[in-house]
C-alpha positions as CSV (number, residue, x, y, z in Angstrom):
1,X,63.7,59.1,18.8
2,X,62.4,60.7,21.9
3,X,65.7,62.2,22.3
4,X,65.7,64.0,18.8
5,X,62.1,65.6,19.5
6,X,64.1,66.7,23.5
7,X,66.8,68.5,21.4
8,X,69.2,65.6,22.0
9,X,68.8,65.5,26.1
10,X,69.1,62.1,27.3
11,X,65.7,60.7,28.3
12,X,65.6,57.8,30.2
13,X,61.8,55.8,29.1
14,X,59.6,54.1,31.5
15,X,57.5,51.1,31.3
16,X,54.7,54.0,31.0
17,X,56.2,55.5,28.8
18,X,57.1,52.8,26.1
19,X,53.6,52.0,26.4
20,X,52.0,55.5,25.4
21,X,54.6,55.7,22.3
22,X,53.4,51.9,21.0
23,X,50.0,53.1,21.5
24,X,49.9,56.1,18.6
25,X,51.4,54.3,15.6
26,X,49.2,51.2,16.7
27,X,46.1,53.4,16.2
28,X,47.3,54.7,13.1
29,X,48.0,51.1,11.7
30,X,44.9,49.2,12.8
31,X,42.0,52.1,12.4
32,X,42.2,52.3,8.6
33,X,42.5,48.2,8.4
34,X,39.4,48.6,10.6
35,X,37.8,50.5,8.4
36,X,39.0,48.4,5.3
37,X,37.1,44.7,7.2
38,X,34.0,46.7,7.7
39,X,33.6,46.8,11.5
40,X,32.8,50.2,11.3
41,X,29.6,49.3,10.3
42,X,29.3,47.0,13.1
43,X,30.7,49.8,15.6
44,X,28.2,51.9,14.4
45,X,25.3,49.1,14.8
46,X,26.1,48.1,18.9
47,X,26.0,51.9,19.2
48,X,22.4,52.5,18.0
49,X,21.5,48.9,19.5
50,X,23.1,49.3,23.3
51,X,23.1,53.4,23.4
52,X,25.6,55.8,24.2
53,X,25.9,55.2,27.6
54,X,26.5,51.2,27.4
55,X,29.0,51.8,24.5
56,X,31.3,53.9,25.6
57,X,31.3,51.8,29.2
58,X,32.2,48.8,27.3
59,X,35.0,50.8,25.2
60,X,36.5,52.1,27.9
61,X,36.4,48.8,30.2
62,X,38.2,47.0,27.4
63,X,40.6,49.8,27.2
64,X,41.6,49.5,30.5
65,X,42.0,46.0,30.3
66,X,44.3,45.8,27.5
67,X,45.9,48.7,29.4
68,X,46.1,46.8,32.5
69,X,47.5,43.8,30.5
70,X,50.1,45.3,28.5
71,X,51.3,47.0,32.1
72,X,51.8,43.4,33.9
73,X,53.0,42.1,30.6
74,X,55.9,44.7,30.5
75,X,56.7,44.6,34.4
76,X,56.5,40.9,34.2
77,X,59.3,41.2,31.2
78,X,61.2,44.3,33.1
79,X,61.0,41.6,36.8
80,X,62.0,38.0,34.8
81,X,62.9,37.5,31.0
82,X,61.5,37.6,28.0
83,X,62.4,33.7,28.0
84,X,60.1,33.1,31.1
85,X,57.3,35.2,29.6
86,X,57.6,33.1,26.8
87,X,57.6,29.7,28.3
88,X,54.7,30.9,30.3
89,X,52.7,32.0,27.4
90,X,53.7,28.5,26.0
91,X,52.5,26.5,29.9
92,X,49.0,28.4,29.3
93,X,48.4,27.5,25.8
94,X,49.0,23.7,27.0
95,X,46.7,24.2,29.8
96,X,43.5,25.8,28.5
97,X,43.6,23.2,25.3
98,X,44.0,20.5,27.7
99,X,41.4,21.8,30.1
100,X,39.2,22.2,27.0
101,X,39.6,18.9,26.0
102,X,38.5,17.6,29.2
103,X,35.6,20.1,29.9
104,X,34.3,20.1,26.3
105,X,32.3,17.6,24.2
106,X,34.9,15.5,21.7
107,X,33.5,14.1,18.8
């Protein structure tokens, strides 16, 4: 697609790249189903509770984390497979329910 808005020149996409494209039509999806739960009412709540200041600190921060983790999640892909990710993802589930179910209270 990014070659039909180039006039057909071959464009070669970056991890970057892929990631900036995702982001749009993810914003576009999940801001109206936002809307639709109610946590704009919430948003609007934590902004007259914690100020401007605090609010826009904490957006930002967990923007940059979800940034930061959808880079090493792609590199990690790019680097390995798609297998390994997946078997890791699968080794960490294991661990923090076992860890929780040693740490936490059962009843």
């Amino acid at each position: 697609m990014t070659g039909y808005f180039m006039g057909g020149q071959k464009v070669t996409l970056h991890v970057f790249d892929i990631l900036l494209y995702t982001a749009i039509p993810c914003i576009v999806f999940l801001l109206p189903m936002a809307y639709l739960v109610g946590d704009h009412v919430k948003t609007v709540q934590a902004f007259e509770k914690h100020g401007a200041g605090q609010f826009l600190g904490l957006v930002v921060a967990g923007g940059c984390m979800a940034f930061s983790y959808n880079i090493i999640t792609i590199c990690l892909i790019k680097f390995t497979s798609s297998v390994y990710y997946a078997v890791a993802g699968g080794f960490k589930v294991c661990l923090v329910i076992g860890f929780s179910f040693l740490v936490f209270d059962q009843k």
